[in-house]
C-alpha positions as CSV (number, residue, x, y, z in Angstrom):
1,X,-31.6,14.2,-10.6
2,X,-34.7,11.8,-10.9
3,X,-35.5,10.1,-14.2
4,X,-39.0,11.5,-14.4
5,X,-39.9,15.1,-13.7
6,X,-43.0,13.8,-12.4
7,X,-43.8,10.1,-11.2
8,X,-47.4,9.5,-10.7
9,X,-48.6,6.5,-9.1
10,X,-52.6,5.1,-9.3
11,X,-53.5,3.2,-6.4
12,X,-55.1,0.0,-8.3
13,X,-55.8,-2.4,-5.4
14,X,-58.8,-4.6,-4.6
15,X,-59.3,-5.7,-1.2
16,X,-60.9,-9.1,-1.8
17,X,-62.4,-9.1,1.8
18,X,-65.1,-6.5,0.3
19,X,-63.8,-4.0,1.8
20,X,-63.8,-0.1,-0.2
21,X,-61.2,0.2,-2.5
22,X,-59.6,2.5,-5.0
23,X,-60.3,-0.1,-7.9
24,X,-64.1,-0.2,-6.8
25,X,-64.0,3.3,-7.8
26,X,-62.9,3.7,-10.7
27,X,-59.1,3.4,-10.1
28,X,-58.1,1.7,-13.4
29,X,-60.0,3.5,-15.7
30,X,-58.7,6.7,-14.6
31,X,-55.3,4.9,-14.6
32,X,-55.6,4.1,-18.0
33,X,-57.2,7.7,-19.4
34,X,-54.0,9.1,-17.6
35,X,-51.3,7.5,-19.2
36,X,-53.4,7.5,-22.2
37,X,-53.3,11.9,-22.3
38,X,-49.9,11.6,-21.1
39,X,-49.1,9.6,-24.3
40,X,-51.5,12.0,-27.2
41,X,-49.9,15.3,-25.5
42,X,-46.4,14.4,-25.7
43,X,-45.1,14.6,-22.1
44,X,-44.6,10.7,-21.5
45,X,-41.3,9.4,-21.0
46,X,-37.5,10.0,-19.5
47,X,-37.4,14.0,-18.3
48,X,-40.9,14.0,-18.6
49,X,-44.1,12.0,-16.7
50,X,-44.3,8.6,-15.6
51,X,-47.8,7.5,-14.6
52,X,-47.2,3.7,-13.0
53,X,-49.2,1.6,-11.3
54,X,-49.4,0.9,-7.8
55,X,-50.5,-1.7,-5.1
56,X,-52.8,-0.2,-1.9
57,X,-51.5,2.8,-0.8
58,X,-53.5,2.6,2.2
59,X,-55.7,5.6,1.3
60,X,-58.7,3.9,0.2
61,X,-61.1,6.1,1.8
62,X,-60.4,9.0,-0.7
63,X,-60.2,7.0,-3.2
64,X,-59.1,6.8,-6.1
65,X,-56.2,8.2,-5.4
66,X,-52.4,9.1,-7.0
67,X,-49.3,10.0,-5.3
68,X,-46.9,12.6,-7.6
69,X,-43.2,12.4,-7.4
70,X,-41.2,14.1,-6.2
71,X,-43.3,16.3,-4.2
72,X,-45.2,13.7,-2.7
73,X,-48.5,15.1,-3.3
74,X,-51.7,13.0,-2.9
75,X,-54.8,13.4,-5.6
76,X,-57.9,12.1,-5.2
77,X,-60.2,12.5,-8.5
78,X,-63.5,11.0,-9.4
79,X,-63.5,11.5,-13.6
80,X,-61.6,12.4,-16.5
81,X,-62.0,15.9,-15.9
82,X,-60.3,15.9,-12.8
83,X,-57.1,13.8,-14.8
84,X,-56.8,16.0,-16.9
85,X,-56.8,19.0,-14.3
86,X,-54.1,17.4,-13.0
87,X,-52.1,16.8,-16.2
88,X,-53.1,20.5,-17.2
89,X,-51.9,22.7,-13.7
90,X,-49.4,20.3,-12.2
91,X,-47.7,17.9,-15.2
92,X,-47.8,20.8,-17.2
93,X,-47.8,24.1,-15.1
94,X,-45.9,22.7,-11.8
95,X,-49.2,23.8,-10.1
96,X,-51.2,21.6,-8.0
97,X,-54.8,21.2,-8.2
98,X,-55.5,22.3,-4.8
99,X,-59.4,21.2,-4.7
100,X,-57.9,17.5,-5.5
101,X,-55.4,17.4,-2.4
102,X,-55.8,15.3,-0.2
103,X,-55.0,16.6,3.4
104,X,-52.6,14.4,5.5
């Protein structure tokens, strides 16, 4: 049985050859809101949701993006409003957030 029900990891790298990159868009910021709502609403923690960091996950082009475990599933958002969709259907629900998928 896993520690966390749900693992999320924020790709936060920055390519310093100029290249795109998650933290160009916005990576950390949604990082931080994340772990922040995590935190108010109570659902942080062992048996619950661990949002962590993360080096390049070599998915910069749909940036920024998360992986969830242990499903594996790959978000892509662009604002708070898409976090907390996320938090809502899938931390909360077990639902993903199929318009945020990111297709393999």
């Amino acid at each position: 049985m896993s520690h966390y029900k749900y693992h999320a990891f924020f790709c936060l790298n920055e390519r310093s050859n100029g290249a795109s990159c998650c933290e160009q868009q916005g990576a950390t910021e949604l990082f931080n809101y994340a772990k922040e709502q995590c935190k108010i609403l109570g659902i942080n923690g062992e048996k619950q949701v661990r949002v962590n960091r993360a080096g390049c996950l070599d998915r910069c082009e749909n940036g920024p993006v998360m992986v969830v475990y242990p499903e594996g599933v790959w978000y892509t958002m662009v604002d708070k409003a898409d976090v907390d969709e996320i938090i809502q259907s899938h931390f909360l629900r077990g639902t993903m957030v199929d318009r945020l998928l990111i297709n393999e």
